[in-house]
LOVEX-817463 format. One line per field, with one value per residue (C-alpha): residue number from 0; y, x, z. Coordinates in steps of 0.001 Angstrom, whole numbers, plus 500000, padded with zeros to 6 digits. Layout:
N
seq: NUM,...
py: Y,...
px: X,...
pz: Z,...
***
This chain:
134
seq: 0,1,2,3,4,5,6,7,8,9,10,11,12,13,14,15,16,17,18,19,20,21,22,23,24,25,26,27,28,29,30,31,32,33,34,35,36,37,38,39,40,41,42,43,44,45,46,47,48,49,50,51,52,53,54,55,56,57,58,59,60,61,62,63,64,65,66,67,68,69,70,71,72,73,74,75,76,77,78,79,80,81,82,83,84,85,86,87,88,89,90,91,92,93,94,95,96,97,98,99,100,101,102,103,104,105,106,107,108,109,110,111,112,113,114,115,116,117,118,119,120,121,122,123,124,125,126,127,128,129,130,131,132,133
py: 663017,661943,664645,663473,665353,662918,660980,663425,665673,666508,666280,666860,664402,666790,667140,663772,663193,665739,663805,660491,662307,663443,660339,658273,661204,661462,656683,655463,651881,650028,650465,649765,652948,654314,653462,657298,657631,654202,655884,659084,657878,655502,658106,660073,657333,659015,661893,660485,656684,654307,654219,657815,657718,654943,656286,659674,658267,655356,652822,649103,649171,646136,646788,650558,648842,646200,649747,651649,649016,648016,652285,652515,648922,650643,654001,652763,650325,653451,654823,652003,649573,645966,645764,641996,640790,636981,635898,633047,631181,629029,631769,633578,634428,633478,630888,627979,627323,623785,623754,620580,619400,616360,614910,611548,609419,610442,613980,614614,617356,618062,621500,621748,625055,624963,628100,627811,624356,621534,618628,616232,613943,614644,611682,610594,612981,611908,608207,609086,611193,608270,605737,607808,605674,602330
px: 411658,415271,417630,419640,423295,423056,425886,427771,428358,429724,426858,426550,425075,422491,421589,421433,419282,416971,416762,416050,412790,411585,411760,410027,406949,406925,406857,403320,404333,406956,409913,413527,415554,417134,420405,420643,420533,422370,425331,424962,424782,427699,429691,429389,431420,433922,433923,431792,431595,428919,427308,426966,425287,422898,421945,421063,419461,418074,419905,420831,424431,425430,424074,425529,428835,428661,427567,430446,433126,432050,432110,435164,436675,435412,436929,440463,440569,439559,442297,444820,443780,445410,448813,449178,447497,447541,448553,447103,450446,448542,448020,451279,453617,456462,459082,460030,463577,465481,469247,470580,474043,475597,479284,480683,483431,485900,485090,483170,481075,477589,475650,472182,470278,466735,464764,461037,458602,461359,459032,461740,463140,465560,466159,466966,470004,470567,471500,473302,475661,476334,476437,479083,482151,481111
pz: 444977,444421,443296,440351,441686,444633,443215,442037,444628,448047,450385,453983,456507,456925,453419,452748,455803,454223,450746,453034,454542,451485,449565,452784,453046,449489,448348,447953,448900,450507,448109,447888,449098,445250,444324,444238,447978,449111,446998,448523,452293,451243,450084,453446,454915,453650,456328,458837,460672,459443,462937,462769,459359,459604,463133,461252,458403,460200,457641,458699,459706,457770,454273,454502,455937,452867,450183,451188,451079,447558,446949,448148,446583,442839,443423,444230,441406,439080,440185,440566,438193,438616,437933,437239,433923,432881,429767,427828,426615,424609,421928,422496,420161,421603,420871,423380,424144,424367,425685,425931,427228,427413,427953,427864,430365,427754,427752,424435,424692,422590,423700,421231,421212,420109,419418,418242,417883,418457,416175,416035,418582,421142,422465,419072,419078,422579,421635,418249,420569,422867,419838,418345,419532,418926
***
């Protein structure tokens, strides 16, 4: 039988090896090993090499490989989740910004600051600037 403190403890190769035996003398029919023990022979990868371990518990190298990586991928984003989060602009608050500048051959100058939804037409503005000396 699988011990429920499997995945929440500090184990030892040795124990773990133990809980491996039981559970294969103790299955009435080809089964999937329990999640229980994957994590807890993952988790020894932590001290020892994943040769070692699936030698020991007789465990194919790959899936053990693929179980710990994924154990060990969780635990560090637990601890340092992601630091970059995406914003949807489409629903954001915030207000666009328009600068536009423009100067003529005889040096007239027209600077326009828009803050905020800018409905109306800039190139409007544009040609009543450059229309303003004829």
């Amino acid at each position: 039988m699988v011990q429920k403190e499997l995945s929440h403890s500090t184990l030892t190769l040795g124990e773990v090896k133990k809980q491996f035996k039981l559970w294969r003398k103790t299955r009435k029919s080809p089964k999937s090993i329990p999640v229980e023990l994957w994590d807890a022979a993952a988790k020894l990868s932590e001290t020892y090499t994943i040769n070692q371990i699936s030698k020991a518990l007789c465990l194919n190298h790959t899936s053990l490989k693929e179980r710990a990586h994924k154990m060990k991928e969780a635990s560090i984003q637990e601890i340092h989740p992601p630091s970059f989060v995406e914003l949807d602009l489409k629903q954001s608050p915030l207000l666009s910004e328009c600068i536009v500048e423009m100067e003529d051959s005889a040096g007239a100058k027209m600077k326009m600051c828009f803050k905020g939804k800018t409905n109306f037409d800039l190139l409007e503005l544009g040609k009543a600037f450059w229309r303003k000396g004829t």
